[in-house]
MIGUSE-895255 format. One record per residue: residue in three letters; chain; x negated, y negated, z of N, C-alpha, C in turn. Coordinates in Angstrom, 3 decimals. Each point is the difference from the previous one (the first is absolute). Layout:
<'ALA' 'A' <X Y Z> <X Y Z> <X Y Z>>,
...
//
This chain:
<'UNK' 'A' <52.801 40.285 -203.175> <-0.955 0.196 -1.071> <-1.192 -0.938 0.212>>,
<'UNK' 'A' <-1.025 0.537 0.120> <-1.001 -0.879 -0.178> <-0.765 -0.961 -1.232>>,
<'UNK' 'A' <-0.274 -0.740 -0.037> <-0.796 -0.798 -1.081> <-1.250 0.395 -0.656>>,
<'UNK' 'A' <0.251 -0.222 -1.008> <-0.841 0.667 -0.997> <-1.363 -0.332 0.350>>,
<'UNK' 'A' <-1.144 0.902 0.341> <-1.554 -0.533 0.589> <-0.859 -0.203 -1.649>>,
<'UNK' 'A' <0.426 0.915 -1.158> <-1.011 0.461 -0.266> <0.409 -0.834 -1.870>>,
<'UNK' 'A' <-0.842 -0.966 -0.593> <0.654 -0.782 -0.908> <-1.241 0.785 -1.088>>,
<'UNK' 'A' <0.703 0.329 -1.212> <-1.492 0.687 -0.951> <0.613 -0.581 -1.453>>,
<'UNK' 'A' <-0.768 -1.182 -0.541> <0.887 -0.694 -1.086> <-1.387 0.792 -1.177>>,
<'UNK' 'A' <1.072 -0.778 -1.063> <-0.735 0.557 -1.673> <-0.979 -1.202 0.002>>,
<'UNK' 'A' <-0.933 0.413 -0.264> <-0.765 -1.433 -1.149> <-0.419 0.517 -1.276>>,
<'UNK' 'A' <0.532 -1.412 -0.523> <0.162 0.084 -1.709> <-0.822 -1.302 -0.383>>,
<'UNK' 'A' <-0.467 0.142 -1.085> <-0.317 -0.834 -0.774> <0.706 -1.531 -0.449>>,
<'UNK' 'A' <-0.359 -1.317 0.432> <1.188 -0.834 -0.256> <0.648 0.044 -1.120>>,
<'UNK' 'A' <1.496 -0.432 -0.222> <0.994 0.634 -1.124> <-0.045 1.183 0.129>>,
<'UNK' 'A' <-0.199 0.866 0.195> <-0.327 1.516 -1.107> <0.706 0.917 1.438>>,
<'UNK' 'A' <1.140 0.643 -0.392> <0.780 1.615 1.379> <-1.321 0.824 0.445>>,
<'UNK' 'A' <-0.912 0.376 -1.102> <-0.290 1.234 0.226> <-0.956 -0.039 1.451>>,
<'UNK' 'A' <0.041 1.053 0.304> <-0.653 0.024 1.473> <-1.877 0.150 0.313>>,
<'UNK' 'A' <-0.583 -0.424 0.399> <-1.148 -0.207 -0.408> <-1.350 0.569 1.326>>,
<'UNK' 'A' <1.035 -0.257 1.062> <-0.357 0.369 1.423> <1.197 -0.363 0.638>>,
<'UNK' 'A' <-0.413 0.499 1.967> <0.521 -0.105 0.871> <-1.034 -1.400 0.971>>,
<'UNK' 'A' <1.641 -0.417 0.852> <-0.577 -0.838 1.724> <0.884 -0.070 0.982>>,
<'UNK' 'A' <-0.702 0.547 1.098> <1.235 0.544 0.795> <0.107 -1.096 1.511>>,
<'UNK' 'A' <1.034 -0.496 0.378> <0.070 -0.624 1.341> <-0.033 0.699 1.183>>,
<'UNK' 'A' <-0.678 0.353 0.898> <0.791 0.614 0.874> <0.453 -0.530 1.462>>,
<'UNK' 'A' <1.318 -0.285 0.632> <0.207 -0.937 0.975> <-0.162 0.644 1.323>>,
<'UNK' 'A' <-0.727 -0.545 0.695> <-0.307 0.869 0.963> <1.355 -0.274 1.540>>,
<'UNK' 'A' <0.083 1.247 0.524> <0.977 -0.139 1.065> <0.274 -0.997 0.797>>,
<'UNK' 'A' <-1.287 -0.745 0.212> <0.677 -1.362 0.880> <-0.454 -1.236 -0.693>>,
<'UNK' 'A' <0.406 -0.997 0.793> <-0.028 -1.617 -0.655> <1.131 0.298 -1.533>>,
<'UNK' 'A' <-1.250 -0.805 -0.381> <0.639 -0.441 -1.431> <-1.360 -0.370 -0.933>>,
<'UNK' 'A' <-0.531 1.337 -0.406> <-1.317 0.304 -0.043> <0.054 1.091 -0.920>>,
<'UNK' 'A' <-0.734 0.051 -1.225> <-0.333 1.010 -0.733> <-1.409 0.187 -0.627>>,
<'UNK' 'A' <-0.562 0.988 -0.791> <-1.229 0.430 -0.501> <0.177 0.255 -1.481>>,
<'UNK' 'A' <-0.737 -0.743 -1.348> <0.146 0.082 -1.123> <-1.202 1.658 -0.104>>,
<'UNK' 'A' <0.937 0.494 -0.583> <-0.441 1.739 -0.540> <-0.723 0.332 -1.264>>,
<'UNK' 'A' <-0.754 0.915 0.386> <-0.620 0.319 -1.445> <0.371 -0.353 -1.603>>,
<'UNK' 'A' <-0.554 -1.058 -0.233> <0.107 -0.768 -0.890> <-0.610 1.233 -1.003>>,
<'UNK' 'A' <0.906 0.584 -1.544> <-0.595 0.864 -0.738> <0.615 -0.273 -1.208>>,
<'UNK' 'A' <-1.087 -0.212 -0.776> <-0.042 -0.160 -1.568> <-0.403 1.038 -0.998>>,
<'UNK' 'A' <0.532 0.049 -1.049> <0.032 1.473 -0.574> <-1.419 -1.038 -0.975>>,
<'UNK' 'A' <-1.094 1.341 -0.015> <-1.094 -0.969 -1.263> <0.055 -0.090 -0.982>>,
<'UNK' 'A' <-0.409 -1.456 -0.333> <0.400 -0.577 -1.649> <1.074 -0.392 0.232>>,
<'UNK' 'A' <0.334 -0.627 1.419> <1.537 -0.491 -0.018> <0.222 -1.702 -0.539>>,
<'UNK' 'A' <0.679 -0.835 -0.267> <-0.060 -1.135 -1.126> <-0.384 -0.586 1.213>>,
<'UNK' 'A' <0.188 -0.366 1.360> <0.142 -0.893 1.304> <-1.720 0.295 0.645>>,
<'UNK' 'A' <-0.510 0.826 -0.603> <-1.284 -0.476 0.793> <-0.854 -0.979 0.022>>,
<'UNK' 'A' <-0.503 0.199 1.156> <-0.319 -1.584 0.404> <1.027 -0.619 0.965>>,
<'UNK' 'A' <1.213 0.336 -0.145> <0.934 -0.802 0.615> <0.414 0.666 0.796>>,
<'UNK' 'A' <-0.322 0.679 1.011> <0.600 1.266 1.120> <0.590 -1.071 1.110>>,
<'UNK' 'A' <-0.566 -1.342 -0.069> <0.173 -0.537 1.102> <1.400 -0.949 -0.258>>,
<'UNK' 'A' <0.213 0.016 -1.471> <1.602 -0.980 -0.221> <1.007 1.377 0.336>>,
<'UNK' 'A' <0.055 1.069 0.412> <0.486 1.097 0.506> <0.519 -0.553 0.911>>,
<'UNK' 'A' <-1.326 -0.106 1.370> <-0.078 0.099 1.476> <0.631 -1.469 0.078>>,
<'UNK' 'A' <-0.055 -1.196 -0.847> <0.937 -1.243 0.157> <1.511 0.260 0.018>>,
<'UNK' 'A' <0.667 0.477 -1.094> <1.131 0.143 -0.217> <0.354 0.910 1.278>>,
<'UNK' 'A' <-0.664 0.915 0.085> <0.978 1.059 0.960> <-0.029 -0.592 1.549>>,
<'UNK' 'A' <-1.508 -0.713 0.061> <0.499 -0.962 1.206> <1.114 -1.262 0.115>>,
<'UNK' 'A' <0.433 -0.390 -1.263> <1.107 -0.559 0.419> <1.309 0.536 -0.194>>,
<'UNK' 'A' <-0.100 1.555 -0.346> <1.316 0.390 0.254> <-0.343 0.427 2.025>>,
<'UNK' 'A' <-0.631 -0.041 0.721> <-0.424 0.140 1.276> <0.839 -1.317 0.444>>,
<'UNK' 'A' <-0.690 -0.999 -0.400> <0.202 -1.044 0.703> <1.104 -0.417 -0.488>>,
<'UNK' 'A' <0.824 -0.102 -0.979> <1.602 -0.096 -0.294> <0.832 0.774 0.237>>,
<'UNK' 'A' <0.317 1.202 -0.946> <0.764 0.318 0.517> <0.417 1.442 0.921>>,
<'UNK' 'A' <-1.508 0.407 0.656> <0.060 0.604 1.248> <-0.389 -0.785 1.122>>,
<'UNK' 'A' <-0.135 -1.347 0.111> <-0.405 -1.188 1.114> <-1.215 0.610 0.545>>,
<'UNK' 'A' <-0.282 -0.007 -0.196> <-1.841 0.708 0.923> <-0.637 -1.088 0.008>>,
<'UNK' 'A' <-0.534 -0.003 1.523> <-0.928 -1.264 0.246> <-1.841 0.354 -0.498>>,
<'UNK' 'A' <-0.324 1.116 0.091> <-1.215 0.350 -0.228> <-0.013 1.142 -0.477>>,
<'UNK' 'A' <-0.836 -0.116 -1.230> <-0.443 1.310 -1.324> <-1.930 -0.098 0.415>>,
<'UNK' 'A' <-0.197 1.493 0.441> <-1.594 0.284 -0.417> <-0.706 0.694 -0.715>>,
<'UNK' 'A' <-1.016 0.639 -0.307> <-0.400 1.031 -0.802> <-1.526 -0.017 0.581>>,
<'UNK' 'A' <-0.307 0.802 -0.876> <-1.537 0.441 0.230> <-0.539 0.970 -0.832>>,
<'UNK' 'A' <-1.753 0.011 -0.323> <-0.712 0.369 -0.743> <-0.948 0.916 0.861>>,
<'UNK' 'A' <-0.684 0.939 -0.789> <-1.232 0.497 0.789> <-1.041 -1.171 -0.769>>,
<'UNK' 'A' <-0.537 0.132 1.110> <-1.109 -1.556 0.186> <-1.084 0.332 -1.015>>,
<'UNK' 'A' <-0.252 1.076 -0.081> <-1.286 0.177 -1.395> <0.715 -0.352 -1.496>>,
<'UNK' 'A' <1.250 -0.089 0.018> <0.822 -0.537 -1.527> <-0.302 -1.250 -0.014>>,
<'UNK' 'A' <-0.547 -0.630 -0.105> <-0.463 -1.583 -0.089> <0.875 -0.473 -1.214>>,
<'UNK' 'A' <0.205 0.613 -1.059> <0.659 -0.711 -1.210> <1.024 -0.671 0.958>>,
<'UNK' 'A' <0.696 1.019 1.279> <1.801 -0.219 0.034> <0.101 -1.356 0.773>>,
<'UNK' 'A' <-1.170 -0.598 0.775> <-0.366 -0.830 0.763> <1.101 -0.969 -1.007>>,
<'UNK' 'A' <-0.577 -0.615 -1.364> <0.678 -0.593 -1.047> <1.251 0.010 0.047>>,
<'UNK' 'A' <0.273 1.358 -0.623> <1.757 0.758 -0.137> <0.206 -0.835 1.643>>,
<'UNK' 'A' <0.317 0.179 0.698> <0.348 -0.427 1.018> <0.319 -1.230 0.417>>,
<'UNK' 'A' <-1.160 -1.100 -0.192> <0.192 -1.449 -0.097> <0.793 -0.205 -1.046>>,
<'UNK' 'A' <-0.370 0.359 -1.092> <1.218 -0.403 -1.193> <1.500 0.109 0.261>>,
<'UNK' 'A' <0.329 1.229 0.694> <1.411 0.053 0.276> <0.497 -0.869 1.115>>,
<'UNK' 'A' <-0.883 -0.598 0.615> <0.441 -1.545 0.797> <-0.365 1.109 1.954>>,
<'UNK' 'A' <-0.833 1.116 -0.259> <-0.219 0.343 1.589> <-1.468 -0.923 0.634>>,
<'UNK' 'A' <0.250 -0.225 1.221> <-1.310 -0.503 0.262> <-0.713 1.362 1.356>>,
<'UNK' 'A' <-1.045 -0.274 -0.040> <-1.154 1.183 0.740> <0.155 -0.331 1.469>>,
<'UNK' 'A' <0.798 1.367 0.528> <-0.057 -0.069 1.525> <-1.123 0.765 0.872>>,
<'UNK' 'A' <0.225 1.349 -0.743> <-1.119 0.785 1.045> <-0.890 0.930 -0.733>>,
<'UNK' 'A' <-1.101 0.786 0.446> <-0.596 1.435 -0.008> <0.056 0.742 0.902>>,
<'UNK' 'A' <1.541 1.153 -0.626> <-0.230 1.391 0.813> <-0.988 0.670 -0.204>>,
<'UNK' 'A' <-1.073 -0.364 1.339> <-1.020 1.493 -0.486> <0.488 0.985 0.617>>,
<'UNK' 'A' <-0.434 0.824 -1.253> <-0.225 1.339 -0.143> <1.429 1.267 0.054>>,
<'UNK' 'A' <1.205 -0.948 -0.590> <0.863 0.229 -0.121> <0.092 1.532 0.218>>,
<'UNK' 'A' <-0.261 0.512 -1.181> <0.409 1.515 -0.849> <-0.800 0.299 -0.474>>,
<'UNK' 'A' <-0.247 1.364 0.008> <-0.781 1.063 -0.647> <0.109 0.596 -1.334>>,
<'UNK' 'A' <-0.977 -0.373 -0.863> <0.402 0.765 -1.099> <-0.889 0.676 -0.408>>,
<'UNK' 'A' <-0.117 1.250 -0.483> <-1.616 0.928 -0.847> <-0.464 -0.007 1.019>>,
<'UNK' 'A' <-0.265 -0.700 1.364> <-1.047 0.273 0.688> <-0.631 -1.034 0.276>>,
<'UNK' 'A' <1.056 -1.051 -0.365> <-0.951 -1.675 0.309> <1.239 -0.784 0.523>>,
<'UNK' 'A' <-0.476 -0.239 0.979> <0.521 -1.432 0.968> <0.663 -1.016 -0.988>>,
<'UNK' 'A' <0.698 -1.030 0.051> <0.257 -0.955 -0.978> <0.707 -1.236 0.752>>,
<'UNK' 'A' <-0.171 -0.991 -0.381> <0.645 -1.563 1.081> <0.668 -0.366 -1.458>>,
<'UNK' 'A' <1.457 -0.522 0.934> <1.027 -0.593 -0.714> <0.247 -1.280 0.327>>,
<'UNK' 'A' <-0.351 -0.616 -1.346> <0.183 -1.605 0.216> <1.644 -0.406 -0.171>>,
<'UNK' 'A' <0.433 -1.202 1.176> <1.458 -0.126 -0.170> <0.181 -1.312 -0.180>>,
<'UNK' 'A' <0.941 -0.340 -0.894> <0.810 -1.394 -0.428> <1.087 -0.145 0.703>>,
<'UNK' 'A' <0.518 -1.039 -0.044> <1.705 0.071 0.037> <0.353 -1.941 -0.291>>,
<'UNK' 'A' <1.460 0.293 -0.211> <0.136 -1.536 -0.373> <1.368 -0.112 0.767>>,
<'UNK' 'A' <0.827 -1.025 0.061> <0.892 -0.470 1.073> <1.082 -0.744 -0.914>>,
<'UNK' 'A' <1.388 0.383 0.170> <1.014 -1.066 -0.747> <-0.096 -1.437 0.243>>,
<'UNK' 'A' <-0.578 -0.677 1.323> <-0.122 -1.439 -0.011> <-1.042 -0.757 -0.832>>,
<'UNK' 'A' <-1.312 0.699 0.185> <-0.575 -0.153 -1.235> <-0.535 0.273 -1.598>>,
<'UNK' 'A' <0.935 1.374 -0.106> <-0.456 0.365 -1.388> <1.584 -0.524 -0.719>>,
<'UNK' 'A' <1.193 -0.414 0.494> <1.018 -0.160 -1.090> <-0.284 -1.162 -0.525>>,
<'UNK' 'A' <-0.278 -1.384 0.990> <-0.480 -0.956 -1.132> <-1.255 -0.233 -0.527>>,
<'UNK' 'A' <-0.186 1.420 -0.684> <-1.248 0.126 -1.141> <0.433 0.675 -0.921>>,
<'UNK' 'A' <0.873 0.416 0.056> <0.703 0.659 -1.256> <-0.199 -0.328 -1.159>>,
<'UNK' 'A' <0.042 0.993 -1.244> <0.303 -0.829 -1.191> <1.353 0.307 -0.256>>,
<'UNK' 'A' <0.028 -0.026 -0.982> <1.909 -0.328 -1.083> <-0.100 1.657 -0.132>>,
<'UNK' 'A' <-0.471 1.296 0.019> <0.562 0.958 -0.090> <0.228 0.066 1.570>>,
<'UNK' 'A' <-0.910 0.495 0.669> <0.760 0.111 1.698> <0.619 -0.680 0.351>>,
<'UNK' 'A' <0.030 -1.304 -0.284> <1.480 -0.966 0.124> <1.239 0.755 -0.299>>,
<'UNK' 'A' <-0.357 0.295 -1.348> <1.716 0.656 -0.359> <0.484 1.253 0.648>>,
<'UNK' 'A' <-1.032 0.563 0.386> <0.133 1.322 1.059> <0.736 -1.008 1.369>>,
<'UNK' 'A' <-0.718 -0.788 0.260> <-0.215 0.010 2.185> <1.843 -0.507 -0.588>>,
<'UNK' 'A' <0.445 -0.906 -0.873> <1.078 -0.328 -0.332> <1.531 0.759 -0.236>>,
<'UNK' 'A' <-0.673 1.212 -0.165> <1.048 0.892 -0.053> <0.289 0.261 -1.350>>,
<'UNK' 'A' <-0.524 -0.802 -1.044> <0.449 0.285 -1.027> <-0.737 0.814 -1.020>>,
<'UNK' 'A' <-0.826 1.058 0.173> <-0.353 0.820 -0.612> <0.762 1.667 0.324>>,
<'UNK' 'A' <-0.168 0.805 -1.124> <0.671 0.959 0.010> <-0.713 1.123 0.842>>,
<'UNK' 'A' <-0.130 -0.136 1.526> <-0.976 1.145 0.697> <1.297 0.963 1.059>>,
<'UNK' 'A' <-0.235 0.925 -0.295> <0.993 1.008 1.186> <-0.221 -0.580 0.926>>,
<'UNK' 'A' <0.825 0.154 1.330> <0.314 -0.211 0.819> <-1.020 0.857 1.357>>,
//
């Protein structure tokens, strides 16, 4: 049986079940290496603003308890807001894919982050702590 590639958790509102959006991991076939996924919030959801305490938590279920040495992601480069979203969730700025993908009929460059278990676990706060720790309630 192979190992699960493809991780797609709930985000909720702190305290509160109800489901509010999706963020998905996806681990890619080699190393020990994955890509944080379309981050999606339903609008008027209570967490906006906060898309990026998402992309924290689910990176330390990466770096705990699937051991992954390196999580990346990426933006199309004309989203400038996500530049933010991005640093906030603890990624720092590696590259510009130009001219990635085509969309409508226009070219587009994808800006990429990524962050590393040697240096993003001791920056943690006290919620990804309790994740990288094992002691939060996340599937397997």
């Amino acid at each position: 049986m192979q190992p699960r590639r493809k991780h797609t958790m709930a985000v909720c509102a702190p305290g509160e079940d109800a489901m509010v959006g999706t963020m998905g991991l996806l681990v890619e076939e080699y190393g020990r290496n994955a890509m944080l996924t379309s981050l999606v919030l339903l609008p008027g959801a209570p967490v906006g603003g906060h898309g990026h305490e998402a992309g924290r938590l689910l990176m330390a279920y990466g770096f705990g308890r699937l051991g992954l040495h390196r999580i990346w992601a990426g933006h199309r480069a004309d989203h400038a807001r996500m530049r933010d979203v991005m640093l906030a969730a603890g990624l720092h700025p590696e590259a510009t894919l130009r001219q990635l993908f085509n969309a409508q009929g226009v070219w587009h460059d994808v800006a990429t982050y990524a962050a590393v278990a040697p240096e993003r676990i001791p920056q943690t706060g006290a919620a990804e702590r309790h994740i990288l720790d094992g002691d939060a309630l996340l599937p397997a």
